[in-house]
Every structure is written in structure tokens, then in C-alpha cells.
C-alpha positions in Angstrom: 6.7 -13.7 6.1 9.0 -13.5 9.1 12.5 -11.9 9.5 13.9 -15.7 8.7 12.3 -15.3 5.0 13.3 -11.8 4.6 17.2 -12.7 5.4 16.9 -15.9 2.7 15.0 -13.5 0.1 17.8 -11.2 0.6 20.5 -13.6 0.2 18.8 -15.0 -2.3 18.1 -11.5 -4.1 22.2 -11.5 -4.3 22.8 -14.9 -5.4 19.8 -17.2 -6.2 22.8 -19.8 -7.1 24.4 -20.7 -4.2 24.1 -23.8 -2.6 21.5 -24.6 -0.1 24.0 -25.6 2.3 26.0 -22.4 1.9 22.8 -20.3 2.4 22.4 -22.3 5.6 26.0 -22.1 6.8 25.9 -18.2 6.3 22.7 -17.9 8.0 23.2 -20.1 10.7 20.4 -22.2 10.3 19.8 -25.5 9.8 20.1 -26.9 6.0 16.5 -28.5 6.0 14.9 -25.2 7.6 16.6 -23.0 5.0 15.6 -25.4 2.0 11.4 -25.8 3.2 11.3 -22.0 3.4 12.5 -21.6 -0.3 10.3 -24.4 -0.7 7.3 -22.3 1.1 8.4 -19.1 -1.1 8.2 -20.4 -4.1 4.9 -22.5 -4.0 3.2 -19.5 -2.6 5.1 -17.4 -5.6 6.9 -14.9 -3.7 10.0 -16.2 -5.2 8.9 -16.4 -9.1 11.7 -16.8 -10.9 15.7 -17.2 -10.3 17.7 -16.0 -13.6 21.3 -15.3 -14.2 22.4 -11.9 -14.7 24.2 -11.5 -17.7 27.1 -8.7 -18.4 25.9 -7.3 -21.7 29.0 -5.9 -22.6 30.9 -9.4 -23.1 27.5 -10.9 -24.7 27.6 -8.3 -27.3 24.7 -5.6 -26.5 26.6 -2.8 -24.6 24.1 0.0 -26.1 20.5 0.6 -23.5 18.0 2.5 -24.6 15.0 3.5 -22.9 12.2 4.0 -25.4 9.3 5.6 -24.3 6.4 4.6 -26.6 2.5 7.1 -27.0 0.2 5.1 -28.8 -2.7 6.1 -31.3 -6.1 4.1 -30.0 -5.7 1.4 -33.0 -4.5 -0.9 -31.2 -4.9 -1.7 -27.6 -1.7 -0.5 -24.6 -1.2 -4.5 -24.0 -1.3 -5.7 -27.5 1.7 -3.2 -27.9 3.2 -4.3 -24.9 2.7 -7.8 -25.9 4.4 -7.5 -28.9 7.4 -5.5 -27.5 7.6 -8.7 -24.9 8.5 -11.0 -27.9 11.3 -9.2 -29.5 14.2 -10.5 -28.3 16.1 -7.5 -28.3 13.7 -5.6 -25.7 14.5 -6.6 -22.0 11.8 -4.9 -20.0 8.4 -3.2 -20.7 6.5 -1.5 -18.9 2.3 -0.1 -19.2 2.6 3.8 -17.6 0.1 6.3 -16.8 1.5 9.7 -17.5 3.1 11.2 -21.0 3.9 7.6 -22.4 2.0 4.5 -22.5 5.0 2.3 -22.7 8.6 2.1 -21.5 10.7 -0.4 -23.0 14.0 -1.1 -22.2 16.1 -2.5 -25.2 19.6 -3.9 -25.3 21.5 -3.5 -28.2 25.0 -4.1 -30.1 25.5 -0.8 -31.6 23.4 2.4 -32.7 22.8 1.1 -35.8 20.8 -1.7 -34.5 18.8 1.0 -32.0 17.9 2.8 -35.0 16.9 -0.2 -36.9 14.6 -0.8 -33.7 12.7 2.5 -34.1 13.0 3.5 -37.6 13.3 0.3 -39.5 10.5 0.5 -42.5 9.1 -3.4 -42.0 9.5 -3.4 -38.4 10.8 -0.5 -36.7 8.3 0.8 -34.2 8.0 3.6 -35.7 6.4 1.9 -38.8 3.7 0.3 -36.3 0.3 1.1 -37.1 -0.4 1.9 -33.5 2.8 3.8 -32.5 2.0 7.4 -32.8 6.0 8.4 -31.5 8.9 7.8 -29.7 11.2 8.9 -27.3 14.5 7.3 -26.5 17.4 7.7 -24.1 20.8 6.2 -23.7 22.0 5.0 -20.7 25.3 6.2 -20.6 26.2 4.7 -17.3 24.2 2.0 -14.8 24.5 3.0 -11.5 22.3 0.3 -9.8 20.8 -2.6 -12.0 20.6 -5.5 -9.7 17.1 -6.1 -9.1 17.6 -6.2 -5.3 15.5 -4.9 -2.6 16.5 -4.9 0.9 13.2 -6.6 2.7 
């Protein structure tokens, strides 16, 4: 990776929509350059994904909640994880070494629905065989949530 990739993973880091052309023109390189080297980054999987970043306010699910997760040995770290993956409320999780064994970070419409998440009887996680406890926070503000790193 040169300093020519690290200028279009920035960019595109930003704003993986724009145009090629634009990308190109604010770069000043040439159109066909720009578009083999995203080419080259996402063949070789540097670039994995593009997504569109949603405001969660106007979608309906203002409420995040970290929810820090110890579980008992029933049931193995992943399989948690790998259920936590499929609910579509929960947007992130992540396998820790430390205090908890997962992080998961759940977006919500209201408190009710964040304590239907954790306590609910049939499928709260609290009501897992496997989750021992839980510990949650609300974000009260974001600061930085863009996913970008400067390369």
C-alpha cells in the first residue's frame, strides 16, 4: 500500500459514494488509476465492505446502549456472540478479554425496548441459559462514530 491507496482509502473512509470521477478530480489523478486501485483494494479485501451510515434518530432508534455481557461456561463466547449478531436490534459485538466476554452495542427506539432486550422472560438476555449478567450504559452523546481512520 502506497501513499496513493492511503489518500483513496481516506476519501473513501468519508464517502465510499461518490463518484469515481469525483474521487479522481479531487485527487488529481487520472479516472482509470483511481478506479484499478479500488479495484486492487477490494480484491485483495482491504476494502470489505461500503455501507451507508444511517442517522438513527430519523430511522427511529435514538436510544444506544452498550451491554456488556459475562457468560457462565454453558455455552461457548462465539455461540453468544453469534446469536447477538442475528438480532436485528444489536449493531456491533464484540469477543473481550477482561471483566466481560462480550460488548454489544444495541440501537433502540425507546427504554422500554432496551429493557425488553435485557430483561424480557422469552428472550431477553438475561433469560439466556448462558448469560450469567449484564451491564449496560447509555450513550448520552456520540462524540466520534464515523468509522474513519486517518491512514
Amino acid at each position: 500500500m502506497d501513499e496513493i491507496d492511503k489518500k483513496i482509502l481516506n476519501e473513501l473512509q468519508t464517502n465510499s459514494g461518490r463518484k469515481i470521477s469525483e474521487l479522481a478530480s479531487l485527487l488529481n489523478l487520472p479516472r482509470t488509476t483511481v478506479h484499478n486501485r479500488i479495484r486492487k483494494l477490494q480484491d485483495d479485501k482491504t476494502i470489505i465492505r461500503q455501507k451507508a451510515v444511517l442517522d438513527m434518530k430519523k430511522i427511529g432508534k435514538p436510544i444506544c446502549a452498550l451491554v456488556h455481557i459475562v457468560i457462565t461456561s454453558k455455552e461457548s463466547v462465539h455461540e453468544v456472540a453469534g446469536r447477538l449478531k442475528k438480532d436485528g436490534k444489536v449493531e456491533e459485538v464484540y469477543i473481550m478479554a477482561g471483566q466481560f466476554d462480550i460488548i454489544a452495542k444495541a440501537r433502540l427506539k425507546d427504554n422500554e425496548e432496551l429493557s425488553e432486550f435485557i430483561f424480557g422472560k422469552e428472550k431477553g438476555l438475561r433469560s439466556w441459559p448462558s448469560v450469567e449478567r449484564t451491564e449496560s450504559m447509555i450513550v448520552l452523546d456520540t462524540m466520534k462514530e464515523n468509522g474513519v481512520i486517518r491512514l
